[in-house]
C-alpha positions as CSV (number, residue, x, y, z in Angstrom):
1,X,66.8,82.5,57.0
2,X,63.6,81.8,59.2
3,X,64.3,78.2,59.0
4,X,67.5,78.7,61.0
5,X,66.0,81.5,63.3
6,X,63.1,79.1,64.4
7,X,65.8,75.9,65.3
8,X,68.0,78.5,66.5
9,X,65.2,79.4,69.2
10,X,64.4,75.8,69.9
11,X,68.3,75.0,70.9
12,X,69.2,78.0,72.4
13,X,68.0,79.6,75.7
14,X,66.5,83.5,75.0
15,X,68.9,85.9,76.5
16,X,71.5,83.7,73.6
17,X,70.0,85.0,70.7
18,X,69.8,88.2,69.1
19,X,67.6,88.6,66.2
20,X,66.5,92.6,66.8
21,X,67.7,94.4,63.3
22,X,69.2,97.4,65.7
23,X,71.4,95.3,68.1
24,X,72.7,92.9,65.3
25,X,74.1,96.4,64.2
26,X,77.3,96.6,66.2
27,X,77.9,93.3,64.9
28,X,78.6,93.6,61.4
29,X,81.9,94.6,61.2
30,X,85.4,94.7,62.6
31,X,88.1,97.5,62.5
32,X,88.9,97.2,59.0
33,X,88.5,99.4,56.4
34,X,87.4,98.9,53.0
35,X,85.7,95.2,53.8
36,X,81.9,94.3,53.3
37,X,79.7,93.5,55.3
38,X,76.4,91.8,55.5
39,X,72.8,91.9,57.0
40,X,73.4,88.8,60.0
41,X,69.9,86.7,60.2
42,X,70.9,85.9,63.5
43,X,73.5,87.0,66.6
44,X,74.2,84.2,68.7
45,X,76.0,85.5,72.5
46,X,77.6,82.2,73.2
47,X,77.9,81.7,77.2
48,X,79.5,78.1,76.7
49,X,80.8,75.4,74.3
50,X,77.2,73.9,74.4
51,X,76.1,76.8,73.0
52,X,78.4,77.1,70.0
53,X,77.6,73.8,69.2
54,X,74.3,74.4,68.8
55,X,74.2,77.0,66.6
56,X,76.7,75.3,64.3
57,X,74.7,72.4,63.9
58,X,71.3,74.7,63.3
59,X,73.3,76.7,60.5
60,X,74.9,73.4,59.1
61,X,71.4,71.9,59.1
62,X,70.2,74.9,56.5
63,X,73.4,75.6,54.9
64,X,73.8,78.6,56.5
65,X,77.4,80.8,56.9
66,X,79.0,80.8,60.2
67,X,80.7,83.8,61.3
68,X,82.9,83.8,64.8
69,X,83.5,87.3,66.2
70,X,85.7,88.1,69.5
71,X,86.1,91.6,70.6
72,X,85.2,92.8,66.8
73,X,89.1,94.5,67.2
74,X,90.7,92.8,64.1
75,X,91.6,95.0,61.6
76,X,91.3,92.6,58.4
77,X,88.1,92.0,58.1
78,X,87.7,88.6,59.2
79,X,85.2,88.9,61.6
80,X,82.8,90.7,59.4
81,X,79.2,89.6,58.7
82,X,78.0,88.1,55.4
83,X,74.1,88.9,54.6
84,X,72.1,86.1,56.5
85,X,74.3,84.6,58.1
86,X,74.7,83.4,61.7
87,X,77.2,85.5,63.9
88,X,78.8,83.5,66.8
89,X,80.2,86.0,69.4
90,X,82.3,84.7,72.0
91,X,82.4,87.7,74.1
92,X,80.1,86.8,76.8
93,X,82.7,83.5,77.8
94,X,85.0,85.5,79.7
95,X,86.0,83.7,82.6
96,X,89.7,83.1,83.3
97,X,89.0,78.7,84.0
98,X,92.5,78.3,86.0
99,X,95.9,78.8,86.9
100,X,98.5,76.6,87.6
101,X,101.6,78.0,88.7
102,X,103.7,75.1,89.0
103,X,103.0,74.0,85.7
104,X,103.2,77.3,84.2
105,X,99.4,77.6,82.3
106,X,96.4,79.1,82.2
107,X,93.0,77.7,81.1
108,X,90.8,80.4,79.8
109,X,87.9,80.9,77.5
110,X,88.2,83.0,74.4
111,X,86.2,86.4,75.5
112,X,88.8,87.3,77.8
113,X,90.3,90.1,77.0
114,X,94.5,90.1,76.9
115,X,95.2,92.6,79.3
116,X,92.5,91.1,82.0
117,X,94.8,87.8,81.7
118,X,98.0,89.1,81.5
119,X,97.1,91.2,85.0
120,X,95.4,88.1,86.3
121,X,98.6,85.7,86.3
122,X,100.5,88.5,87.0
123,X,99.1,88.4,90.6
124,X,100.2,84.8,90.9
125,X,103.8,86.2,89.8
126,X,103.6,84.7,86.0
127,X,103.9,86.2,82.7
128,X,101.9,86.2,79.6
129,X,103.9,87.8,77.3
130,X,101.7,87.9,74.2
131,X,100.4,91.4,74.7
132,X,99.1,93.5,71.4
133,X,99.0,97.3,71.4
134,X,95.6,97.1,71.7
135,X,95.5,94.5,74.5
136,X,93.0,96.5,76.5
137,X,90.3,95.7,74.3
138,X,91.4,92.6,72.1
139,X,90.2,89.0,73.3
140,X,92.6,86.1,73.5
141,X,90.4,84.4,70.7
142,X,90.6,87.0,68.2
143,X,94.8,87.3,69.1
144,X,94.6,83.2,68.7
145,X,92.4,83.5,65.7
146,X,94.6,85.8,63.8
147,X,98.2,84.8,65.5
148,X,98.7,88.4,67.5
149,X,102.0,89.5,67.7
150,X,102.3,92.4,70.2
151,X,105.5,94.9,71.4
152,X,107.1,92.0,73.5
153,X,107.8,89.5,70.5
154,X,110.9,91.0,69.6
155,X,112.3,88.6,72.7
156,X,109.3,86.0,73.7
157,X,107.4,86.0,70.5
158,X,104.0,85.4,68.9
159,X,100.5,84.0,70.3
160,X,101.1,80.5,68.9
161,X,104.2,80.2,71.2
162,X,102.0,79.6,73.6
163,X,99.2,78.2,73.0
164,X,99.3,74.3,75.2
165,X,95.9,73.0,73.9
166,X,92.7,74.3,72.1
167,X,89.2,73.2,72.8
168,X,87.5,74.0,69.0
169,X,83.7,73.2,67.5
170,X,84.6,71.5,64.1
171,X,82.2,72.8,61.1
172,X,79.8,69.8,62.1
173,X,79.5,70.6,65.8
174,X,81.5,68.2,67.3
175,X,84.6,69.6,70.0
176,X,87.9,69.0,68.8
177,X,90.7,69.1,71.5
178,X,94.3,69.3,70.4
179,X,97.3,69.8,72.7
180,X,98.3,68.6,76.1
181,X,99.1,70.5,79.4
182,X,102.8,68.9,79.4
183,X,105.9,71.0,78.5
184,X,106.8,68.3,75.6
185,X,104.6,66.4,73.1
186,X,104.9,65.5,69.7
187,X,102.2,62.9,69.5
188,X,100.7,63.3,66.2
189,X,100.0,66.1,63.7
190,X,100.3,69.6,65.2
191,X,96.7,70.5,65.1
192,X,97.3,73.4,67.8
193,X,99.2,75.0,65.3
194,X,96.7,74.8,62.3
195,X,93.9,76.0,64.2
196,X,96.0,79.0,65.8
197,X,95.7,82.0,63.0
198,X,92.6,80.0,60.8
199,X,90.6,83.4,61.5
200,X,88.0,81.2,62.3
201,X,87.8,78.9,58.7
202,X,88.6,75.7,60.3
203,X,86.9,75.3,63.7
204,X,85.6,77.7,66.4
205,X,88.0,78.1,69.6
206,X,86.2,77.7,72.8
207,X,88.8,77.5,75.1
208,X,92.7,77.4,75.3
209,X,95.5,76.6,77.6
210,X,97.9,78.9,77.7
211,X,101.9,78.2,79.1
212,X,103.2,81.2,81.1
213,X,106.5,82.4,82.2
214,X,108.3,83.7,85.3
215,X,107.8,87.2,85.6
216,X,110.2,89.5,84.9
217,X,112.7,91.3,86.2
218,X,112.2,95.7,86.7
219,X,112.5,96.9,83.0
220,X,114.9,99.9,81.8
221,X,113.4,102.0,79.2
222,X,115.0,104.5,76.5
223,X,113.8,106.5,73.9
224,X,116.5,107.8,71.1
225,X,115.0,110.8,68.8
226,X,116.2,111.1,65.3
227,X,116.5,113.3,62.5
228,X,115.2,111.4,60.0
229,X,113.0,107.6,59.7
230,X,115.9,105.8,57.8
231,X,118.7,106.8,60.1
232,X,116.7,105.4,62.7
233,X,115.6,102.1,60.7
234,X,120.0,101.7,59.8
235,X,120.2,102.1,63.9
236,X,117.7,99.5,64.6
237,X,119.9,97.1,61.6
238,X,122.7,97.5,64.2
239,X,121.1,97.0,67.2
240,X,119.8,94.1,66.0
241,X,123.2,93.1,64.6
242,X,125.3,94.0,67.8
243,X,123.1,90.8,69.5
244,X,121.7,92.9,73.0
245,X,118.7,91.5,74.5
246,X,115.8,93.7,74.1
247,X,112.4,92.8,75.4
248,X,111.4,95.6,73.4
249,X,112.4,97.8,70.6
250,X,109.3,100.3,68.9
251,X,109.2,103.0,66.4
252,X,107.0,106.0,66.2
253,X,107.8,108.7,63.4
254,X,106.9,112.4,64.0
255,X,103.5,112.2,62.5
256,X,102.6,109.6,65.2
257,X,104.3,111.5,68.0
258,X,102.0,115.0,67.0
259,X,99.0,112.6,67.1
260,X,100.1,110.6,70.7
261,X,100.9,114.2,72.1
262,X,97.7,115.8,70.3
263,X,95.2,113.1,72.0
264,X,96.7,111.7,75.6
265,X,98.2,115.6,76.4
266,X,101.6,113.9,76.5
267,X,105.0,115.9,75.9
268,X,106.6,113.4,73.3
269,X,108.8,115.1,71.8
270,X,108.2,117.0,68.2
271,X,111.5,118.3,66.7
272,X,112.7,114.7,65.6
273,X,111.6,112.5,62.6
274,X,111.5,109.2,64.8
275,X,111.5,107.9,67.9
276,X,112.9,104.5,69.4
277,X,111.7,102.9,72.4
278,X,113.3,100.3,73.6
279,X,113.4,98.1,76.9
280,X,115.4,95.6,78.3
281,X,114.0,93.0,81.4
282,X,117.1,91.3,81.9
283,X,117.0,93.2,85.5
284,X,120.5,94.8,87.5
285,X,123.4,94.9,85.6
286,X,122.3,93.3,82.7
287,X,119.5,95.6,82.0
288,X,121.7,98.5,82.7
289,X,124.3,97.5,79.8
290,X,121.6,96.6,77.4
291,X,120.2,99.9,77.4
292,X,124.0,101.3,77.7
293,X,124.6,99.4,73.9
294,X,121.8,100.7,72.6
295,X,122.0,104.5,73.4
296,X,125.8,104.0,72.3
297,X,124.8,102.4,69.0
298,X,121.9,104.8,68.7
299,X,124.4,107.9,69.0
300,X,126.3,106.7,66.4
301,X,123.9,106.2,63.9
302,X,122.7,109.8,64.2
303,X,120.3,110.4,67.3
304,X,119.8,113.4,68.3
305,X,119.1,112.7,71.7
306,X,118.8,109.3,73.8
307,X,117.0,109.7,77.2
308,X,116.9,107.0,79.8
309,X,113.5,106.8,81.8
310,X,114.4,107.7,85.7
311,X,111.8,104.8,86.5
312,X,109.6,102.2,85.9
313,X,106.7,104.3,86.0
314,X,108.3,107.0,83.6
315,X,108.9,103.8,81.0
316,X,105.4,102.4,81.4
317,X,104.3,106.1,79.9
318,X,106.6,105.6,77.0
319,X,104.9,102.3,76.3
320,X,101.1,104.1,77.0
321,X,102.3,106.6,74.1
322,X,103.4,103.7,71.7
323,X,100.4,101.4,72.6
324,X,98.2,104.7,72.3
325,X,99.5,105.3,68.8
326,X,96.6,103.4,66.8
327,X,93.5,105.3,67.9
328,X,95.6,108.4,68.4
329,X,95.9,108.8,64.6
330,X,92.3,107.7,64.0
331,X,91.6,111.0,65.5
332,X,93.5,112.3,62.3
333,X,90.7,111.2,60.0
334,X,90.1,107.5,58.5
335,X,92.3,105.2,58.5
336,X,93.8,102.6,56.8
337,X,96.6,100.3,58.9
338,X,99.3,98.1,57.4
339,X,100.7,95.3,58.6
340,X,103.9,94.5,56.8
341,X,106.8,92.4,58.2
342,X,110.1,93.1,56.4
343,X,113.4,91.3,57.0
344,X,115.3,93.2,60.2
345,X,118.3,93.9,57.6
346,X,115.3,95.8,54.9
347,X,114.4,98.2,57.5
348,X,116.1,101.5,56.2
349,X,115.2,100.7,53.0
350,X,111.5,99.9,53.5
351,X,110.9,103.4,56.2
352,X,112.6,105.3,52.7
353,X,110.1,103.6,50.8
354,X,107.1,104.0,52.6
355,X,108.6,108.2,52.9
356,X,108.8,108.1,49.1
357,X,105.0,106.5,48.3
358,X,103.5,108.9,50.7
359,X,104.8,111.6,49.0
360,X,104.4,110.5,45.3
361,X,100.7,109.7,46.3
362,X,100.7,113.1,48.4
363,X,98.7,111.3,51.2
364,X,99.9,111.2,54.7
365,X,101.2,107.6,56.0
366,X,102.3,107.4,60.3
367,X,105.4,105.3,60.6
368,X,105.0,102.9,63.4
369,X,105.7,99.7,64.3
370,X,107.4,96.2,66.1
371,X,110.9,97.3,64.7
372,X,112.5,94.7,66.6
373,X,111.2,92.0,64.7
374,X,110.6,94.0,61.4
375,X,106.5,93.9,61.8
376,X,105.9,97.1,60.8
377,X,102.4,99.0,61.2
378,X,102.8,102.0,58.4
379,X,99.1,103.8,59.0
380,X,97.3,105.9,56.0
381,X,95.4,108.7,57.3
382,X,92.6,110.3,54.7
383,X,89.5,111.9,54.4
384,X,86.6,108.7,53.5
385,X,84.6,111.7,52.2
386,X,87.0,112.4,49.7
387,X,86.6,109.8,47.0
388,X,90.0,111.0,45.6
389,X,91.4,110.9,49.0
390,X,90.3,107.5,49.3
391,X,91.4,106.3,45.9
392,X,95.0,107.4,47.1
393,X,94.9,105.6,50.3
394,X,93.8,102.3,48.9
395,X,97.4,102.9,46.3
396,X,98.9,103.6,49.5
397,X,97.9,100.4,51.2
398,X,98.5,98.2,47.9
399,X,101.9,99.9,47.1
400,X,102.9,99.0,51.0
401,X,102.3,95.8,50.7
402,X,103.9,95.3,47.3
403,X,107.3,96.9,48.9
404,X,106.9,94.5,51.7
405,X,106.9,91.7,49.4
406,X,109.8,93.1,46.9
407,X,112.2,93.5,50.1
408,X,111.6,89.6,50.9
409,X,108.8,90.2,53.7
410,X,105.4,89.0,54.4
411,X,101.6,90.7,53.8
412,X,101.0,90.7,57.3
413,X,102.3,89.8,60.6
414,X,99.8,89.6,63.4
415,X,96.5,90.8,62.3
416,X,95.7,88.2,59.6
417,X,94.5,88.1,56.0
418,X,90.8,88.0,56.8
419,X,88.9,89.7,53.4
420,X,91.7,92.4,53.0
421,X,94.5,90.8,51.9
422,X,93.0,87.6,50.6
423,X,94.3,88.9,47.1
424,X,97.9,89.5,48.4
425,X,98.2,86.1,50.6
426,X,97.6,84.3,46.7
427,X,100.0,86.6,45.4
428,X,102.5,86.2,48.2
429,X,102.3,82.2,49.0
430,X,101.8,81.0,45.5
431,X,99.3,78.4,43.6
432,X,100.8,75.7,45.1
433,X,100.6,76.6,48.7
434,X,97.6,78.1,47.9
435,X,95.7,74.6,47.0
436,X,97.0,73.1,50.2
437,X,95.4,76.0,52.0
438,X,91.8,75.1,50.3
439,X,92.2,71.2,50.7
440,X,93.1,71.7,54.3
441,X,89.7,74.2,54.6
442,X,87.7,71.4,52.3
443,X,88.7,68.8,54.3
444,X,87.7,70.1,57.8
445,X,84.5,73.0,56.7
446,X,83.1,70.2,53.5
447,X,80.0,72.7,53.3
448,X,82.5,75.6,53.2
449,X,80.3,77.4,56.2
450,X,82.8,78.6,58.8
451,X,83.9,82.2,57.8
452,X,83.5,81.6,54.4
453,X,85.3,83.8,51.7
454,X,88.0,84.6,54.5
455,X,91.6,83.9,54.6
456,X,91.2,81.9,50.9
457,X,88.3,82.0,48.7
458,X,86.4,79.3,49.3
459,X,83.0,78.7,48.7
460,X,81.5,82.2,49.7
């Protein structure tokens, strides 16, 4: 460890190098729960590509594990610390590198946090539409290291989408670019691809160029209130089924709603079992009938109540309440957040069974999620300082995930496998695709040093 420290002072310049016990602290660990973490011999605060090259060729030099850590927002583990290894934080390389209107991209580096981004193209009348729940304080690095979904993908989809070209340090410190700034290309292997949701195994991103829409037209907003989480989740089914085109479609369930209202002083309403929210951008007309088919389908399917927002400003504090959701509950105690994506037609069924394991396991569980697209963000709440409370919430989190898998869905859809689910992805993608996944890691990180013991096995 002292060996790495010393070349690490030698290539780097001072204010890139943290090696004070107290400050390497804060970097230990993401948001996950119930993921170890290690003593870090060395924090490196990365200001450019230079940098991160350095540091990987020090730790290679010594056999030392590489970690890469964003905005430390993930929620699998994957950015955590293993004892003496070297963090890489990407943080300080936030600059926003261009934007090019006519060809639709922007050029950014990885500590750039979603929201500043989407705001910045905005101003050049351009769309982003990636954009997490917690896009205030994710990074596009971490969303590109673990694939982010976000409340638009029901329409425009996932991070990958849009992701041009990729500027990545390779485990022996050399810069990979894949990609090209055209709209087609289909020269060689899709290395863009491979590296987007790698959680860091394969290759550290430095910089990305990401394509950008048109913005939008106005939104309409609607929220439908429910009696009870399936007749909500058989609404969605037809929704889905009657082919409108949402740009949006959440779910909150009442224990979310109590917990929005209880922290942001909002006035969600509390008598229903579920709420809807759903938007359409198609603008005028359009909009208008979109949100028309959805309040009638809603009605039918047992709402209690569908309200139309009078404006855009009354919608955007609809989304603020959904986007909210996540740290609203974490004032509820600790907690523990899924990450299941179902099929669209499983949804009823997979809301009843979530209902039914939080109340065999007696051990509240907020209903929330992406329901246009089936991702589905089912949220344990417990007491850590009750070990039998805790014991409950881990069979809470496992049982999830098994019902995710028995109705044909998938261990997680946007924040990664990371250490948490590393189990489950064996379980879910089979030996096969499983040996692929470590000849693929083998074959670009031979020493097995970036993340190690993330996303598959490895050598840790």
């Amino acid at each position: 460890m002292s060996e790495v420290v010393e070349r690490l002072r030698q290539v780097l310049p001072p204010e890139a190098l943290v090696t004070d016990h107290d400050r390497m602290q804060s970097y230990r660990y993401d948001r996950a729960m119930f993921c170890p973490a290690g003593e870090p011999a060395a924090v490196v605060l990365a200001r450019e590509t230079a940098h991160v090259q350095a540091a990987v060729r020090a730790a290679a030099e010594f056999g030392v594990p590489v970690v890469p850590q964003g905005a430390r927002s993930g929620l699998s583990g994957a950015a955590n610390a293993l004892d003496g290894c070297v963090v890489i934080s990407l943080e300080k390389m936030d600059k926003i590198l261009a934007i090019e209107p006519v060809d639709r991209y922007v050029v950014t580096q990885p500590g750039v946090y979603n929201a500043v981004l989407s705001r910045a193209v905005a101003e050049q009348g351009l769309f982003y539409p990636p954009d997490p729940s917690s896009w205030e304080f994710c990074s596009i690095g971490g969303n590109l290291s673990t694939n982010s979904g976000g409340l638009c993908c029901v329409k425009y989809g996932v991070t990958t989408d849009y992701v041009l070209a990729l500027e990545v340090v390779l485990a022996n410190g050399e810069v990979l670019r894949t990609g090209r700034r055209t709209v087609k290309g289909v020269a060689g292997y899709d290395l863009t691809k491979l590296i987007v949701g790698s959680e860091g195994t394969l290759g550290i991103i430095t910089e990305a160029t990401l394509s950008l829409r048109p913005q939008t037209a106005k939104p309409r907003t609607m929220a439908a209130l429910f009696g009870s989480g399936v007749a909500a989740g058989e609404a969605i089914v037809e929704i889905i089924r009657s082919g409108v085109s949402l740009s949006l479609l959440e779910i909150m369930d009442r224990t979310t709603i109590q917990a929005v209202n209880a922290y942001k002083r909002m006035d969600l309403p509390t008598d229903a079992a579920a709420m809807l929210i759903a938007q359409s951008d198609a603008g005028g007309a359009a909009g208008a009938a979109d949100i028309a088919t959805v309040a009638k389908l809603c009605r039918e399917y047992g709402a209690i109540e569908c309200i139309e927002a009078d404006d855009e400003a009354e919608g955007e504090l609809l989304l603020e309440a959904r986007r909210a959701a996540l740290v609203a509950l974490e004032q509820l105690g600790t907690t523990m957040i899924d990450d299941v994506c179902v099929p669209r037609s499983r949804l009823a069924e997979f809301i009843g069974a979530i209902e039914q394991c939080a109340k065999e396991l007696d051990i509240t569980v907020g209903v929330l999620g992406h329901a246009g697209d089936g991702n589905m963000h089912p949220t344990v709440v417990f007491d850590a300082q009750d070990p039998e409370q805790a014991r409950r919430a881990q069979a809470a989190f496992d049982k999830i995930m098994e019902i995710g898998l028995e109705l044909g869905g998938t261990i997680t859809g946007e924040h990664g496998v990371g250490v948490l689910k590393r189990a489950w992805l064996a379980e879910e993608i089979g030996p096969v695709a499983l040996s692929v996944h470590e000849a693929i890691k083998t074959a670009l990180d031979p020493q097995g040093l970036l993340n190690p013991g993330k996303v598959v096995a490895g050598r840790s």
